[in-house]
N, C-alpha and C positions, 0 to 999 in steps of 0.2 A: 504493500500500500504506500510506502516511504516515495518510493519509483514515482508512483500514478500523482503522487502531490505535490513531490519534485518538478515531475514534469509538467504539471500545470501552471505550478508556479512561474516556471520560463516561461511557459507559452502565454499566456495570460497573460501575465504580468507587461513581455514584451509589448503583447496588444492593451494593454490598459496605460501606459506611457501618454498616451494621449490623452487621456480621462482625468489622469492627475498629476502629470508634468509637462503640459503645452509648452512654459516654456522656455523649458530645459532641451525639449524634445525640437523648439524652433533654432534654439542656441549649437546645439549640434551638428543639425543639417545647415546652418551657415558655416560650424567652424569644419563641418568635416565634408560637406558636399550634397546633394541627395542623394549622387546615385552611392556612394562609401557608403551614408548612412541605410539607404535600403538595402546594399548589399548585408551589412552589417544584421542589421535589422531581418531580412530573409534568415539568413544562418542561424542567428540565436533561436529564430521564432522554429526551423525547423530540429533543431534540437531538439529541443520541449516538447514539439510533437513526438518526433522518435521515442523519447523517453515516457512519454504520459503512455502512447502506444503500448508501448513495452511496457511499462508498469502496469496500468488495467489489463494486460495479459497475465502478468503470474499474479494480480490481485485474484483474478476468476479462476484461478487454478487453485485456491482455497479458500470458497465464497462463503461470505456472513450473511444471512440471509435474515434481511430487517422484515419486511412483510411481502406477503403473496397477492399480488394484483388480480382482481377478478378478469375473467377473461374477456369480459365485451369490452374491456379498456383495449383491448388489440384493435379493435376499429376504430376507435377515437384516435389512435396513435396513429395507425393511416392515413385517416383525412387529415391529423395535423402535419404529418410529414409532406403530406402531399400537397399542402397549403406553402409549407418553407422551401421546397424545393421550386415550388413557383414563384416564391419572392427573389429565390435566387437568382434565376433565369432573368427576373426583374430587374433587378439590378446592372446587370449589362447588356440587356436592351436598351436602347437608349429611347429616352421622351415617353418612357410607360406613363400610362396615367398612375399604375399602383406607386411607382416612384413622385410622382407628385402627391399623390393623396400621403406616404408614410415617410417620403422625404431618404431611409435607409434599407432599403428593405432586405439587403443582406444580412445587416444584423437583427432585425427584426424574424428574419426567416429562423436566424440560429435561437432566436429566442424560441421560436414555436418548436423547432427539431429538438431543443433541450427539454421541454414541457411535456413532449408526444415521450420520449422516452424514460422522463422519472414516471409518467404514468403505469407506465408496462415493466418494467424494472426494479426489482424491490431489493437486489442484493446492494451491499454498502458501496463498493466499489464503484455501481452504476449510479448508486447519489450522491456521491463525493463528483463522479464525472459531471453528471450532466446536472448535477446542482451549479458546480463553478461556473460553468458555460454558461446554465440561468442568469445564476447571480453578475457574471461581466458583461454577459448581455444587456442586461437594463442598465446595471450604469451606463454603459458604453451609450447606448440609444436614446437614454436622457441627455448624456453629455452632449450626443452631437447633434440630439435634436435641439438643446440650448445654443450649440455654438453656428444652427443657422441661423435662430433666434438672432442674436447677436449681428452678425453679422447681413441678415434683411434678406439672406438665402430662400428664394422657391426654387422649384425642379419646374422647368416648362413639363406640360402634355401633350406630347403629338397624339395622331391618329389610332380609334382604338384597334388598326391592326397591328399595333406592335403590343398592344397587352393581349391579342390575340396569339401574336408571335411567343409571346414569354410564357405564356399559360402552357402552350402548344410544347415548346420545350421543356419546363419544368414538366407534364404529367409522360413525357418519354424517358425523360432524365429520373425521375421518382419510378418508373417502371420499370427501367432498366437497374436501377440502383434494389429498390425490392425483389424482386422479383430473380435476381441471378448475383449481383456484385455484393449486397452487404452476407451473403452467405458467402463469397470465397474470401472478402476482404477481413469481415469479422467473424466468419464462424456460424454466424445466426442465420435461419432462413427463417424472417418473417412470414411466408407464404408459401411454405414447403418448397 
């Protein structure tokens, strides 16, 4: 478990630099460059990942099991995955209306993919994970929803066939992901 909160800690933390050191995080990429700082920034960030990975893997290899989820929560978790996986898509499409109406909807999507899985998940391991995620997701989406605030930031809206287009992509992207990849990638096959 050391591993999984280790490796949060990098990875999170990396991404949370922004949330509560603006600007530190401005000072840096002036004194050391963008592209240094995101090279920089990529490597740490994928440490942490490597390491939470690995961690939440030999966490599950000796699992505490907090409570047992009823099972209609499995479809709840589907249509919320399949709602995040569409915000994803959202997010680089350009001129979505859902990016104007939520402003982030990346992080927004990892909030709902965090939610869909403490639902279904009851060992410790998977609420240490997808608590942290919860939890840096809403600061993160307050922060930068404050910091259009600030700043007088809208997302224009194009035409609704590009939230046609994101939708379109997010439920292939969520079917392909369900339905064959999170079973070779993690193990689990949400849908046999």
């Amino acid at each position: 478990m050391r591993y999984l909160i280790l490796g949060l800690g990098v990875f999170l933390g990396t991404h949370s630099v922004r949330i509560f050191a603006e600007g530190w995080r401005s000072a840096q990429i002036a004194r050391l460059g963008e592209g240094t700082w995101k090279g920089l920034f990529s490597a740490v960030s994928l440490a942490g990942f490597v390491l939470l990975a690995w961690g939440f893997g030999q966490a599950r290899l000796d699992p505490v099991v907090v409570w047992t989820p009823p099972s209609w929560l499995d479809h709840l978790a589907g249509l919320l995955t399949l709602a995040a996986f569409v915000l994803l898509a959202a997010a680089y499409v350009p001129g979505t209306r859902i990016k104007a109406a939520v402003g982030h909807p990346m992080i927004l999507g990892v909030k709902t993919w965090a939610l869909a899985h403490l639902f279904t998940n009851g060992q410790l391991a998977d609420i240490v994970l997808f608590g942290a995620f919860l939890a840096w997701a809403i600061a993160d989406y307050a922060s930068s929803r404050r910091r259009d605030r600030v700043a007088g930031r809208t997302y224009a809206a194009g035409p609704v066939t590009r939230d046609v287009t994101a939708v379109a992509i997010g439920i292939v992207a969520w079917a392909v992901f369900a339905f064959w990849l999170h079973g070779v990638l993690i193990g689990v096959r949400p849908y046999g």
